[in-house]
Each structure stands twice: as C-alpha cells, then as structure tokens.
DSSP file (Angstrom, degrees, kcal/mol; ACC not computed):
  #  RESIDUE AA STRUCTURE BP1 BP2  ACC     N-H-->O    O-->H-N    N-H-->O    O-->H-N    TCO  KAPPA ALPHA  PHI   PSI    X-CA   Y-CA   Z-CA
    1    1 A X     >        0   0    0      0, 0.0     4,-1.6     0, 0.0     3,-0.2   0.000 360.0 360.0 360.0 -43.4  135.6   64.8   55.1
    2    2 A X  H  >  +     0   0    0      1,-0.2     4,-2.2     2,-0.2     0, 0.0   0.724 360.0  59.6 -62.2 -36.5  133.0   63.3   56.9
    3    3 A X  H  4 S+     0   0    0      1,-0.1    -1,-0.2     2,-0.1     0, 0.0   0.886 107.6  48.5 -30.3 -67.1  133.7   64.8   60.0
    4    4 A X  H >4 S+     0   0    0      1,-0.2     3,-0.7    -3,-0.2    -2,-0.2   0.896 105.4  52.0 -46.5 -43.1  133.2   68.3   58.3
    5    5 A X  H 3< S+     0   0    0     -4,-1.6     2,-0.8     1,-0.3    -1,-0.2   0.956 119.6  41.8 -83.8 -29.7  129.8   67.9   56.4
    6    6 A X  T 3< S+     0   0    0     -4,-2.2     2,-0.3     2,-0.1    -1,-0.3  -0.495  73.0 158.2-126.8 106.0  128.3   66.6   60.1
    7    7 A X    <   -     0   0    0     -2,-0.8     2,-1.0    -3,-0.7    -3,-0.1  -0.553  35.6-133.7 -90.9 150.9  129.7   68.8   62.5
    8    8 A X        -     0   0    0     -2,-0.3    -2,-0.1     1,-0.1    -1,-0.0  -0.779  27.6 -91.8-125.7 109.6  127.7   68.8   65.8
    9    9 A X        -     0   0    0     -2,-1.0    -1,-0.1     1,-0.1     0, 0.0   0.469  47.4-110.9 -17.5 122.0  126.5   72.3   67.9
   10   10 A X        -     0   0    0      1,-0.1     2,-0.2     3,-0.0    -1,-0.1  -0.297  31.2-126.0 -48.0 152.1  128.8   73.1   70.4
   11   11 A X        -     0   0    0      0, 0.0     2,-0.6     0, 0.0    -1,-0.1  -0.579  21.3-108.0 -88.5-178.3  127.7   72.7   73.9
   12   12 A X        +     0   0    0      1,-0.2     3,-0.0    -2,-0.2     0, 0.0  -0.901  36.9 175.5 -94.4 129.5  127.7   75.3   76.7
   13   13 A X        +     0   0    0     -2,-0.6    -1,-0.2     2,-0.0     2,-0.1   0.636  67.9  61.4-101.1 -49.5  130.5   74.4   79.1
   14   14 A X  S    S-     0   0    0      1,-0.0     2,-0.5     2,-0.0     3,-0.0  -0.526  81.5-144.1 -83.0 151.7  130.3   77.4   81.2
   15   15 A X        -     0   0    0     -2,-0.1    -2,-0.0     1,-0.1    -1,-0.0  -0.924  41.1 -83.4-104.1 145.8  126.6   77.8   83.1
   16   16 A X        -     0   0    0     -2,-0.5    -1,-0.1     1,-0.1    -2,-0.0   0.196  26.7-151.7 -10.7 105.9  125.5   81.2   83.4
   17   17 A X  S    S+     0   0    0      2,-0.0     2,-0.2     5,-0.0    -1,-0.1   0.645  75.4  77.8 -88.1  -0.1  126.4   83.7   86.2
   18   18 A X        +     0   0    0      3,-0.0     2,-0.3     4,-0.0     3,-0.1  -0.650  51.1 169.8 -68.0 146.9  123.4   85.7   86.2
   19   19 A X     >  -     0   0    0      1,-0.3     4,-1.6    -2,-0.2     3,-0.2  -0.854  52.0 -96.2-155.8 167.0  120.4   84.5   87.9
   20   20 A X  H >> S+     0   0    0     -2,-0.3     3,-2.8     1,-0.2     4,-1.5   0.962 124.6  56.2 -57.9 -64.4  117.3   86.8   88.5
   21   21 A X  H 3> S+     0   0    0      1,-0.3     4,-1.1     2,-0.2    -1,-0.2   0.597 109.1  41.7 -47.8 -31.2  118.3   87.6   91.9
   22   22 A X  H 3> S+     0   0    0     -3,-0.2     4,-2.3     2,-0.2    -1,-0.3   0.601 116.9  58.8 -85.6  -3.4  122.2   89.0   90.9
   23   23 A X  H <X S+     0   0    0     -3,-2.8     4,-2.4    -4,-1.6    -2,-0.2   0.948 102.9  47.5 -46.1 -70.3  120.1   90.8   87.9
   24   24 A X  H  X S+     0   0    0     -4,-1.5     4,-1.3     1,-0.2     5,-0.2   0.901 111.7  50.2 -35.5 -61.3  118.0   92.6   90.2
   25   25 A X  H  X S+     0   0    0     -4,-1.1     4,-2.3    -5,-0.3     3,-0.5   0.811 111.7  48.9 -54.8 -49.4  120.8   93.7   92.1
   26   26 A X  H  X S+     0   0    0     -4,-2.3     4,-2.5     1,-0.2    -1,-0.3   0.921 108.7  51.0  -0.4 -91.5  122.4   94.7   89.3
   27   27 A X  H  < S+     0   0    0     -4,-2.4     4,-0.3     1,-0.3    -2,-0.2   0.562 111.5  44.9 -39.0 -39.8  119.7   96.5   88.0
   28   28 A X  H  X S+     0   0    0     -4,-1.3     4,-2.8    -3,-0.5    -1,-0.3   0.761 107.8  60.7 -93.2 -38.1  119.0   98.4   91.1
   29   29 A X  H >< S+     0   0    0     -4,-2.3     3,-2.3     1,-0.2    -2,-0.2   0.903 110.7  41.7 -54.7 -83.8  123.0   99.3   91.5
   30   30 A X  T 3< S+     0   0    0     -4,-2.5    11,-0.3     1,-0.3    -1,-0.2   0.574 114.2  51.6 -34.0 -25.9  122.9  101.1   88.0
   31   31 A X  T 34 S+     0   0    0     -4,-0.3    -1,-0.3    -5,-0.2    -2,-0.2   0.900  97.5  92.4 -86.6 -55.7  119.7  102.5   89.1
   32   32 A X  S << S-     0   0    0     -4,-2.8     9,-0.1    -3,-2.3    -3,-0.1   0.428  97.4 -86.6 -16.0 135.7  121.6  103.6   92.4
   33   33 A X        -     0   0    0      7,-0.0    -1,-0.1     8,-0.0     7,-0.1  -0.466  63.7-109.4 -54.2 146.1  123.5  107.6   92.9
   34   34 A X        -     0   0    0      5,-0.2     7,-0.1     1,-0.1     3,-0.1  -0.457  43.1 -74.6 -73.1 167.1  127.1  106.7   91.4
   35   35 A X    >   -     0   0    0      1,-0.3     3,-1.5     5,-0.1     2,-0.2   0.231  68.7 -78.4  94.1 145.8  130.2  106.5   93.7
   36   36 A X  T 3  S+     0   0    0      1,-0.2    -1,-0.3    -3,-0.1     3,-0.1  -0.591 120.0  30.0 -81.3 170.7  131.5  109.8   94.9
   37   37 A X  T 3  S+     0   0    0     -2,-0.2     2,-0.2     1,-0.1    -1,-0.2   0.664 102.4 103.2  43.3  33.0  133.6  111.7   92.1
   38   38 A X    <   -     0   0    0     -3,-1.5    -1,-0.1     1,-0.1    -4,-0.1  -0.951  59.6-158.1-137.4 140.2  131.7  110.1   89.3
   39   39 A X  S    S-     0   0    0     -2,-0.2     2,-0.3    -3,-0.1    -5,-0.2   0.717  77.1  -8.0 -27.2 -53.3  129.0  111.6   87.3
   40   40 A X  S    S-     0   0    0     -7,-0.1     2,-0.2    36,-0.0    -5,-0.1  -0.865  81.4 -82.6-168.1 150.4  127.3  108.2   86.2
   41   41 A X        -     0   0    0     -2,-0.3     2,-0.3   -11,-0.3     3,-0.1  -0.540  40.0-165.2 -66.9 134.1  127.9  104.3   86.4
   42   42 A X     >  -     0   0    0     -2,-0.2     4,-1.9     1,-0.1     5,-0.3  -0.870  36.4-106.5-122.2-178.6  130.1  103.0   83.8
   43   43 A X  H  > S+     0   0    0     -2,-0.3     4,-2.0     2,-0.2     5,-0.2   0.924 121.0  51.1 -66.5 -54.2  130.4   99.1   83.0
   44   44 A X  H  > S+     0   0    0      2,-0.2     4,-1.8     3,-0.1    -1,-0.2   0.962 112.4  49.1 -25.1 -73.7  134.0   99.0   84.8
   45   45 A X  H >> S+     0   0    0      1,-0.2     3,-2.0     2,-0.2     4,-1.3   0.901 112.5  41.0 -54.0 -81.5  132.5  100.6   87.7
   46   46 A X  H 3X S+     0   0    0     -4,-1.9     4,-2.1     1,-0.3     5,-0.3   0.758 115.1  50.4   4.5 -57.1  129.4   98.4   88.2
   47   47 A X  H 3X S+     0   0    0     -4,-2.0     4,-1.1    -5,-0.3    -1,-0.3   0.840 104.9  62.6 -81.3 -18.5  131.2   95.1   87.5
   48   48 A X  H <X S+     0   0    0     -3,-2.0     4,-3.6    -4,-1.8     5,-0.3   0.973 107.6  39.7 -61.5 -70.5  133.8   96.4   90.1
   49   49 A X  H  X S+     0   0    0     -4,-1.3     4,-1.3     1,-0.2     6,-0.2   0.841 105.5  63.4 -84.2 -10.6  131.0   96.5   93.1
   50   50 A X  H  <>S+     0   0    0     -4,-2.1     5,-2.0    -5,-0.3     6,-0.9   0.965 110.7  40.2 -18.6 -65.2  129.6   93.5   92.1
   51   51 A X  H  <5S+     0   0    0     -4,-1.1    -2,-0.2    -5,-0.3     3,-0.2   0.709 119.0  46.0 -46.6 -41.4  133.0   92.2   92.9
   52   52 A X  H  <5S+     0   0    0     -4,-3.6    -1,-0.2     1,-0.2    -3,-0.2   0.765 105.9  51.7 -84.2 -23.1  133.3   94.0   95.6
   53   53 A X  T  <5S-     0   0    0     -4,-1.3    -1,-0.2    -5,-0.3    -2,-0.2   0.091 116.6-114.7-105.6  11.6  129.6   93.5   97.4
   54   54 A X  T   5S+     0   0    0     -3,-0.2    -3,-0.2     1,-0.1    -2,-0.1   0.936  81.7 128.9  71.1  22.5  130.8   89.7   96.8
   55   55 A X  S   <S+     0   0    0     -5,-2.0    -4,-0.2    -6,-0.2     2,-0.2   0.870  78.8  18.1 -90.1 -39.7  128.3   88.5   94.4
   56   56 A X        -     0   0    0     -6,-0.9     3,-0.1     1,-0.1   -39,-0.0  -0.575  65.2-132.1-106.8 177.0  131.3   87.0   91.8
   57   57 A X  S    S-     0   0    0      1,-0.8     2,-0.2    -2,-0.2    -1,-0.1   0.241  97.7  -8.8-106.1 -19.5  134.7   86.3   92.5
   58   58 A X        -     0   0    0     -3,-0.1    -1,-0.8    -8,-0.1     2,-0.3  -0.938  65.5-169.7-176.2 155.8  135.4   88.5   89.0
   59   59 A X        -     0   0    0     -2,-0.2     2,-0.4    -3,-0.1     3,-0.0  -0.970  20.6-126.3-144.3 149.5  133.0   89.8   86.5
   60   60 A X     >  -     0   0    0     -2,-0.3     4,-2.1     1,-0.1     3,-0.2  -0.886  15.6-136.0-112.8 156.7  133.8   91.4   83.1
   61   61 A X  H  > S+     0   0    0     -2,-0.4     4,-1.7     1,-0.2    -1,-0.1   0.540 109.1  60.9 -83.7  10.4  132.4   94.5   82.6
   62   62 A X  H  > S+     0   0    0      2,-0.2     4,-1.5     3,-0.1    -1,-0.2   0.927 106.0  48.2 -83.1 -50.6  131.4   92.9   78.8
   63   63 A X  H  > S+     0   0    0      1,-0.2     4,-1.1     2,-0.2     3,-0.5   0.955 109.2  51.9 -67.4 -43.6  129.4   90.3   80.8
   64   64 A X  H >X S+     0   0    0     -4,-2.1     4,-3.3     1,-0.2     3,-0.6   0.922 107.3  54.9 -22.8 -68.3  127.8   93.5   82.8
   65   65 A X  H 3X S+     0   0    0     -4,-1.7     4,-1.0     1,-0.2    -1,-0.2   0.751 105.1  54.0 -58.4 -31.6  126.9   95.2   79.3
   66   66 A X  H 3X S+     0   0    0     -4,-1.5     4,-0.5    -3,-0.5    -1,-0.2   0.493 107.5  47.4 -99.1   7.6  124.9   92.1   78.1
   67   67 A X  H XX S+     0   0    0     -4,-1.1     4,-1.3    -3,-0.6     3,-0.6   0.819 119.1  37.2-109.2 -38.9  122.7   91.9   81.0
   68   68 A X  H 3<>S+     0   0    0     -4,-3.3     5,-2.3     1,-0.2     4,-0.2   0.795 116.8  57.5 -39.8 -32.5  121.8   95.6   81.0
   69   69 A X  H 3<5S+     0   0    0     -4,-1.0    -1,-0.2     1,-0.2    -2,-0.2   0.747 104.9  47.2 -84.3 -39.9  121.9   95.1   77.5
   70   70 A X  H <<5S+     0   0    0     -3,-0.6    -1,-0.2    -4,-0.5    -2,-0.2   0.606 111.0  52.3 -78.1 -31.2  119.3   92.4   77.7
   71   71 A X  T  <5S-     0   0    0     -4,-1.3    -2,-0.2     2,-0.1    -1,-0.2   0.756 107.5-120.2 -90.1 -17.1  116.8   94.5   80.2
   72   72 A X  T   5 +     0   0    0      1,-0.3     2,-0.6    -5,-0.3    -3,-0.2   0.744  57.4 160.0  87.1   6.7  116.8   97.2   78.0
   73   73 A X      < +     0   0    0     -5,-2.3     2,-0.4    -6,-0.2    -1,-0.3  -0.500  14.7 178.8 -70.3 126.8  118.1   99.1   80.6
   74   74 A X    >   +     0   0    0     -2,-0.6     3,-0.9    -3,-0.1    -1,-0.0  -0.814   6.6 177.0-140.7  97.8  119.8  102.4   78.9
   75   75 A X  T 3  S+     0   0    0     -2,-0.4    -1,-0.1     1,-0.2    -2,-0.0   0.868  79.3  68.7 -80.1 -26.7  121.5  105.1   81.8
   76   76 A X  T 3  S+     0   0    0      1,-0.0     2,-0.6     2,-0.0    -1,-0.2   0.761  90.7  85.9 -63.2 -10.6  122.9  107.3   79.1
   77   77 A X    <   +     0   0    0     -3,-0.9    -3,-0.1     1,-0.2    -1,-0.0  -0.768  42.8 177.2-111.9 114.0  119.1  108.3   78.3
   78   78 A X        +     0   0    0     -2,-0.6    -1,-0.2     2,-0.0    -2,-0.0   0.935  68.5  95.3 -82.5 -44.1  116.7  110.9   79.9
   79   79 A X        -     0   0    0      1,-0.2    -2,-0.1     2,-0.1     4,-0.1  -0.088  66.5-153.6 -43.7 108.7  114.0  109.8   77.2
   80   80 A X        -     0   0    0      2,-0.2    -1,-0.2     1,-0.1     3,-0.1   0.841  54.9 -95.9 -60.5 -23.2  111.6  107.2   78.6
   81   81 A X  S    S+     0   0    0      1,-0.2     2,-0.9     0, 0.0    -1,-0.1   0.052  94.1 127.2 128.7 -13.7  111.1  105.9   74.5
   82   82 A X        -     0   0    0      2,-0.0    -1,-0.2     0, 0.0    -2,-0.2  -0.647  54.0-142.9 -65.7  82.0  107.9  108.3   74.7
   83   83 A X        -     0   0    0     -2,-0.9     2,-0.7     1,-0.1     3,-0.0  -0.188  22.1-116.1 -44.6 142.1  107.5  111.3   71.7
   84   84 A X        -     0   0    0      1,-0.1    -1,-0.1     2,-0.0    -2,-0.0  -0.843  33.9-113.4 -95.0 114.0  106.3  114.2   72.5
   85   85 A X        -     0   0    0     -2,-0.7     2,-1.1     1,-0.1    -1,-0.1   0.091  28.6-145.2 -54.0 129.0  102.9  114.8   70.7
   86   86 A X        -     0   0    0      1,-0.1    -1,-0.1    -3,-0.0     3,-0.1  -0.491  20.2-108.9-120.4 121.3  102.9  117.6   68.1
   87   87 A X        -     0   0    0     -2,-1.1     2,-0.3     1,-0.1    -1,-0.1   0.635  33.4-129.5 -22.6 136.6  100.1  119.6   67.6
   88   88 A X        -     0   0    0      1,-0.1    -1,-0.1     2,-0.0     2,-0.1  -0.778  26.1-105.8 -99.5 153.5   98.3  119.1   64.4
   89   89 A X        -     0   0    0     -2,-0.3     2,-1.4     1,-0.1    -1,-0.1  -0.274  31.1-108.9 -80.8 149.1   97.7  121.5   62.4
   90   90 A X    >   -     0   0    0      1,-0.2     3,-1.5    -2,-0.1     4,-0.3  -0.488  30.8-175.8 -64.5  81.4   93.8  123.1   62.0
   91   91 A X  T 3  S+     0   0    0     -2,-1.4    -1,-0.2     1,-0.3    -2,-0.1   0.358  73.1  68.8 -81.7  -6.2   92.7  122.0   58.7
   92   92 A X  T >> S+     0   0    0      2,-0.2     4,-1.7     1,-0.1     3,-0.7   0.699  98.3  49.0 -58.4 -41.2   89.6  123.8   58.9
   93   93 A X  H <> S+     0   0    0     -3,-1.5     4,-1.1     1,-0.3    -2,-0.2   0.954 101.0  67.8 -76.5 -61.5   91.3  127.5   58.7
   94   94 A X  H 34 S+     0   0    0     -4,-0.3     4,-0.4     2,-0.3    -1,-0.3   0.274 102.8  41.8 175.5 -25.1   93.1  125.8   55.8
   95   95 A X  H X4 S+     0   0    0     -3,-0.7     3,-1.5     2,-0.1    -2,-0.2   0.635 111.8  63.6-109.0 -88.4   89.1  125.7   53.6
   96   96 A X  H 3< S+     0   0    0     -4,-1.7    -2,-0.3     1,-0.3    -3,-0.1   0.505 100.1  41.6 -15.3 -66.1   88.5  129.0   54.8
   97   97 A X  T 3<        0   0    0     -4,-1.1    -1,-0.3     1,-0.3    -3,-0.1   0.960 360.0 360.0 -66.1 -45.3   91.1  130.7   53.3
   98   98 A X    <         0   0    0     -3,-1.5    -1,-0.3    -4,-0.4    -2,-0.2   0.716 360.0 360.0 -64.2 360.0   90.8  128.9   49.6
C-alpha cells in the first residue's frame, strides 16, 4: 500500500536522438524537392533518408512526426497562417442612403 500512495516519476532511460544539428537537417530535407516519382515527403520517406544519409542507425517515422511536429513545420500547407484582408465595407454610403 505504501508503495502505491508514493510512487516516484519515472526517469528517462533513453536520451534523445535529435540534437539541433540532425533537426536542421531534417528540416531542410522536408524542405528539399521529394524523391523522384513522389509528389511530396511523407514521414516514411523522410525517416528513410535519414537512415540512409547515415544520421541514425533506424528512425521511426513517429519519432520524425514529433520533431516536425515540434517546429511547426506543416508541408501539407500552401497558407503561411496569414488571412487575407477583407475589404470593409463603406459605412458612409450606408448614412447617405437613410
């Protein structure tokens, strides 16, 4: 019982396989023209030349998704996050008429 009530925060066993520099790299692959005879990067693809350009020994494309996911990086998206202003209307013509 005593055990239960003071249970003590897990530690992290594994350390982190991202560092800024394989980030970057990352970051600039996704950024990168796709592979021929694809459209677009997917998370597969990506965590594949990672692998491949030797940065891991294996990567999951999960781990891939939460560091993209973490920059705020979005490839499906032409929208920079900007709205496109829309004209307001004259309110002056708007007394005129009444």
């Amino acid at each position: 019982m005593e055990a239960a009530l003071q249970r003590q925060a897990p530690c992290r066993t594994r350390s982190l396989r991202f560092d800024g520099e394989k980030e970057a790299h990352l970051i600039a692959l996704a950024c990168s023209e796709p592979p021929n005879g694809h459209t677009r990067w997917t998370l597969r693809l990506l965590a594949d030349k990672m692998v491949e350009l030797n940065y891991f020994d294996e990567l999951s494309y999960e781990t891939v998704r939460q560091v993209l996911k973490k920059t705020n990086l979005n490839l499906g998206s032409r929208n920079n996050g900007v709205s496109p202003r829309k004209p307001t209307p004259n309110s002056s013509v708007r007394w005129k008429i009444f």
